[in-house]
N, C-alpha and C positions, 0 to 999 in steps of 0.2 A: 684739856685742863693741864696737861704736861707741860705742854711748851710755853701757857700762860706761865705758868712756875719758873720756865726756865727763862723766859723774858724778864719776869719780876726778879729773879737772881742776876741776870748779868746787867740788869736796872742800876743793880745796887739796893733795891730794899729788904733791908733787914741787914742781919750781923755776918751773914751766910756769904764765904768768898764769892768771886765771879767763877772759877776755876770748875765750881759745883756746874754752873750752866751746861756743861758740855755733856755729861750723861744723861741729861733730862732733854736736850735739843735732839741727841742721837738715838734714845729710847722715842720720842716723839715721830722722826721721821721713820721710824723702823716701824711703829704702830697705823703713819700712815700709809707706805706702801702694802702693809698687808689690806687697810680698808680698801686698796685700790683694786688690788688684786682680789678680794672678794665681788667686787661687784662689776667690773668690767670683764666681760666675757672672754678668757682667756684657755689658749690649749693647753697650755702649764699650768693650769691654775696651782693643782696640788703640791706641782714642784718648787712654785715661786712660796706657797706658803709654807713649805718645810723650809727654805730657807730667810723667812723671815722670822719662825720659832726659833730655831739656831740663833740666829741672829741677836736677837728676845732676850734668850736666856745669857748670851755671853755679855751682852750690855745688863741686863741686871745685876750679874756675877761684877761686874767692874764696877758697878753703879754702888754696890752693896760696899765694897772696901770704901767707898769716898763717902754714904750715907750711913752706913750701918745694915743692920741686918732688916729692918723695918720697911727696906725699896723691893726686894723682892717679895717678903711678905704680900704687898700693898699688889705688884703687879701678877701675882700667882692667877688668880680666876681669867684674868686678859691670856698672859699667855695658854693654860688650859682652854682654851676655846680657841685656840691659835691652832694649840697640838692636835684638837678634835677635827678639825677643820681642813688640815692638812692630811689626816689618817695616820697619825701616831697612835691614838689613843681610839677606844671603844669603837673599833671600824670591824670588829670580827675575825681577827689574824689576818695572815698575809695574801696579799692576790696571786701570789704564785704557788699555790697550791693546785 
C-alpha cells in the first residue's frame, strides 16, 4: 500500500509535492527487504532483520519531519513486529548470559 501512495504522489495526484514520494518509496523498499528476509531461509536472518528495524525507524524519523508526526504513528505496529522478530523485543534478555 506504501508504494501505491508513493506512485500516486509522484503521479502528481492530489496537492501533495513529488518530493513527498521519496520517503514512502524508501520506507516501501525497506519493508520489502525485511518480507524477504523473513521468508527466505537465511543464516542472518536475525542480523539482516535488526538492520532493517534500524533502517525502519530512521526512515520514519525523516519521513515524520516531511509528513508530520501521523507517519510514524501509522508505521509503529509494522515496525514492532519488525523489533520482535529480529530479538529486540520480548525474546527473554540477552543470549550471552
Amino acid at each position: 500500500m506504501m508504494i501505491a501512495l508513493a506512485i500516486a504522489v509522484a503521479a502528481g495526484a492530489g496537492d501533495a509535492s513529488r518530493l513527498y514520494a521519496i520517503p514512502l518509496a524508501l520506507i516501501s523498499t525497506i519493508f520489502a527487504v525485511a518480507i524477504i528476509a523473513s521468508v527466505m531461509p537465511l543464516e542472518s536472518r536475525e542480523t539482516a532483520l535488526r538492520g532493517v528495524v534500524i533502517a525502519s525507524l530512521l526512515t520514519a524519523a525523516v519521513g515524520a519531519v516531511a509528513f508530520g508526526p501521523e507517519l510514524p504513528v501509522v508505521l509503529t505496529p509494522a515496525i514492532g513486529l519488525l523489533a520482535q522478530a529480529a530479538g529486540f523485543i520480548f525474546q527473554g534478555g540477552s543470549k550471552k548470559r
